[in-house]
N, C-alpha and C positions, 0 to 999 in steps of 0.2 A: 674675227676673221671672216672674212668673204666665202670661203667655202669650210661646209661641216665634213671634216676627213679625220678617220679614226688614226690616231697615230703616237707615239711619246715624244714629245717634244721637249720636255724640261731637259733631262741628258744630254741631246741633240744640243743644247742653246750653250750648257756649260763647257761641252766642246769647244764651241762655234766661234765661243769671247777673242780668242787669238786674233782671229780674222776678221772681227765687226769693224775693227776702224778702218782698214784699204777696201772697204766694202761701200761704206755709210759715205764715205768720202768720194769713191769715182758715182754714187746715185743708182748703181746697177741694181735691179732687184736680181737679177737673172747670175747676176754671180755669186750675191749669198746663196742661190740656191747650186750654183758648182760649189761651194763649197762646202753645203754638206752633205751632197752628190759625193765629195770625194771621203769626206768624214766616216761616212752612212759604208762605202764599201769599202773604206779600210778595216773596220772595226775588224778584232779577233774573229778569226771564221772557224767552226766546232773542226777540227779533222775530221779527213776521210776515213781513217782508219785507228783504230785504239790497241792498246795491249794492256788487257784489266785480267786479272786473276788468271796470269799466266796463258790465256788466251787470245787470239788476235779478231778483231769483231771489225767489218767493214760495213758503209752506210752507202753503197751504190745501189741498191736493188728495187726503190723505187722512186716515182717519177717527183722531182723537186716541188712542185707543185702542191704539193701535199701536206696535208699537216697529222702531226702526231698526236690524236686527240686522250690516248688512257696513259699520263703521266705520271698518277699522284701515283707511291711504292705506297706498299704497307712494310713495316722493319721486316718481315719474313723474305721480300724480293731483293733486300739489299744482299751485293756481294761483293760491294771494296767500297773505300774512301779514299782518293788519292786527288792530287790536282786538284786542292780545295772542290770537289766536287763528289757526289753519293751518286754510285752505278749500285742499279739494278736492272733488274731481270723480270722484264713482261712476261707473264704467262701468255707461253703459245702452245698448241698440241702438237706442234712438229717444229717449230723452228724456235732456236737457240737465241734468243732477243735481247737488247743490250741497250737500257736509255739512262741518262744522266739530269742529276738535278743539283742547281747551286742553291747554298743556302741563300746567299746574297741577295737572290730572286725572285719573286714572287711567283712567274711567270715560267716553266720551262716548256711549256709549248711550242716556244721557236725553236727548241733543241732535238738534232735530228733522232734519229733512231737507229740502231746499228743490228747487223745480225753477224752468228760466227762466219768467219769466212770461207770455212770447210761447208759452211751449206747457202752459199750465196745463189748457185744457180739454182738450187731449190727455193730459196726466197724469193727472186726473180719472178721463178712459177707462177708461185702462190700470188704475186702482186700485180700481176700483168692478166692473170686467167679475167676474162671479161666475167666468170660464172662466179666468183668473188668477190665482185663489186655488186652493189642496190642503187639504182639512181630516183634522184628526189625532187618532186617540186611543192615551191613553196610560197606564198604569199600574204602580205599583210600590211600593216603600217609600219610595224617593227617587227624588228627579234619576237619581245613580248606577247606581240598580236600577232603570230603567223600561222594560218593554217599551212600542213606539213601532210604530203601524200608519196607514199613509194609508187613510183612509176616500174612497175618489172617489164614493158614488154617497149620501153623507151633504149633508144641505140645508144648505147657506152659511146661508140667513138664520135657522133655528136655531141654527146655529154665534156666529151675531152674536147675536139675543137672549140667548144664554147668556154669553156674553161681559159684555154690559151686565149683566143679575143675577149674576155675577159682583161685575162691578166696583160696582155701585150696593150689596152685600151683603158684601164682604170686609170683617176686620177691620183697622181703620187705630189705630195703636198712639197716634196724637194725636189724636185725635177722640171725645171723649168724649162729648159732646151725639151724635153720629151712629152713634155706637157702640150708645148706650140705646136708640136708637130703630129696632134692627133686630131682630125674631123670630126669636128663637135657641131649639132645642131641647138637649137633651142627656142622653147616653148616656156610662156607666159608662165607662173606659178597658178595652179587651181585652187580655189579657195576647199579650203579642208582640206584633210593629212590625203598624203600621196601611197596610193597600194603601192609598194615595192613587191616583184616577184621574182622566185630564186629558183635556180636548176642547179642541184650541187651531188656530190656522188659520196658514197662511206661503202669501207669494206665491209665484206660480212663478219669479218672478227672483231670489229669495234675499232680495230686503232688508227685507220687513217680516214679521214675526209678531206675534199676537195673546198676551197674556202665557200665559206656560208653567207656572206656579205656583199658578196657581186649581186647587188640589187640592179632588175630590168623595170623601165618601166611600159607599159601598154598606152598606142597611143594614133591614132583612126587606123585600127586594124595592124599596126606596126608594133614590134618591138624595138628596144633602145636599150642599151647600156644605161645606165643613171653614170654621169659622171659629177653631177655637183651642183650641189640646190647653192646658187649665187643672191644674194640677198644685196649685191652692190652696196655692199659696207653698211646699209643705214640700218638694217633688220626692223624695219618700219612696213615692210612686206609692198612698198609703191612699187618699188622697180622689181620684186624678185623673179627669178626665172628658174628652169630644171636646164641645165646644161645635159648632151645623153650624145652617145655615140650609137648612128645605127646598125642593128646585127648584119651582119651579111645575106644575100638571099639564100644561100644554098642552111644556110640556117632558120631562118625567120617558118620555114612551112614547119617544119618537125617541132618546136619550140610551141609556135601555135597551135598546132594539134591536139597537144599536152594541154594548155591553157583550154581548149573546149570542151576535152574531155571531161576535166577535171572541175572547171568555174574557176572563178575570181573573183 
């Protein structure tokens, strides 16, 4: 594959068989990826709202964006089995927490989070208070090799607009229509592994962070989204390139600031 993007694909393809031959047939690449552009947001979406052990638990109260990172229960936090699926109950010191986990899955971190609904605006609070959240930066080759530093005196709502160009600006591996129509620059491949560096946010109670994988890269004095090391099919590294989306400016100064402070 032309670009390295983290994704499940196997599930995706045994979908997908329906539609391969009016696909492979009009030569379109851009339609196999409508269609599983439509696949991808048909799929069963968790409810808004649950009704587990007589209780009614809703999952508006924080921002979509987010990931639910303390999912594994121990048997103590279970409190039903219903809907082929095991609810339990996150330890929290004030709110009544409610996540679900399929056996079928390996994975239930894409699975939202839910709190009672009798204490949503309380929830709310708790997940919006700026004094709540720790913002982070990070840099390395990888995951494996990253140095990781708490920024405390870095602005939250920079942290969030970056976030959002981020995720409005990332490459999505089935989105072809939305692909074409983001402003991409690019630069030569450097010989040797590339620092990637991360600005990502986690509550102070552990259970939510902001995705970890929006890799930027540094580059004469600029920041840049990483959008996708292009290898031009041969992976012979002649032609490869860093495709990168550049930050906005009302971002690029506070971003880099962080980066001086800090090193890279």
């Amino acid at each position: 594959m032309p670009y390295m993007a983290k994704t499940r694909i196997l599930p995706l393809l045994a979908m997908l068989l329906p539609f391969l031959s009016s696909c492979i047939t009009s030569g379109l690449t851009d339609s196999i990826s409508e269609k599983i552009d439509s696949i991808t947001d048909s799929r069963v979406q968790a409810p808004v709202e649950l009704q587990v052990a007589g209780e009614k638990y809703v999952r508006a109260f924080y921002d979509a964006d987010l990931y639910f990172t303390r999912y594994e229960a121990s048997a103590s936090d279970i409190i039903a089995q219903q809907d082929d699926r095991i609810y339990y109950r996150p330890p929290h010191p004030s709110l009544r927490l409610l996540a679900f986990a399929e056996p079928s899955r390996s994975c239930t971190q894409e699975n939202p989070v839910y709190c009672a609904e009798s204490q949503l605006d309380a929830a709310k609070a708790c997940f919006t208070d700026r004094l709540n959240w720790t913002c982070y930066y990070g840099h390395g080759t990888d995951i494996a090799n990253r140095t990781t530093s708490a920024v405390s005196w870095a602005s939250v709502d920079q942290f969030d607009s970056l976030i959002k160009f981020c995720r409005e600006n990332s490459y999505q591996p089935f989105a072809g229509s939305r692909n074409k129509s983001i402003r991409k620059v690019e630069f030569p491949m450097p010989e040797g592994p590339v620092t990637e560096i991360v600005f990502y946010k986690e509550s102070n109670d552990g259970y939510f962070c902001s995705n970890k994988n929006d890799g930027l890269i540094l580059r004469d004095g600029k920041l840049y989204l990483l959008y996708a090391y292009d290898f031009d099919r041969q992976h012979d590294g002649k032609n490869a390139k860093i495709q990168a989306v550049p930050l906005p400016e009302e971002l690029q100064a506070h971003f880099l600031s962080i980066i001086n402070r800090y090193g890279l």
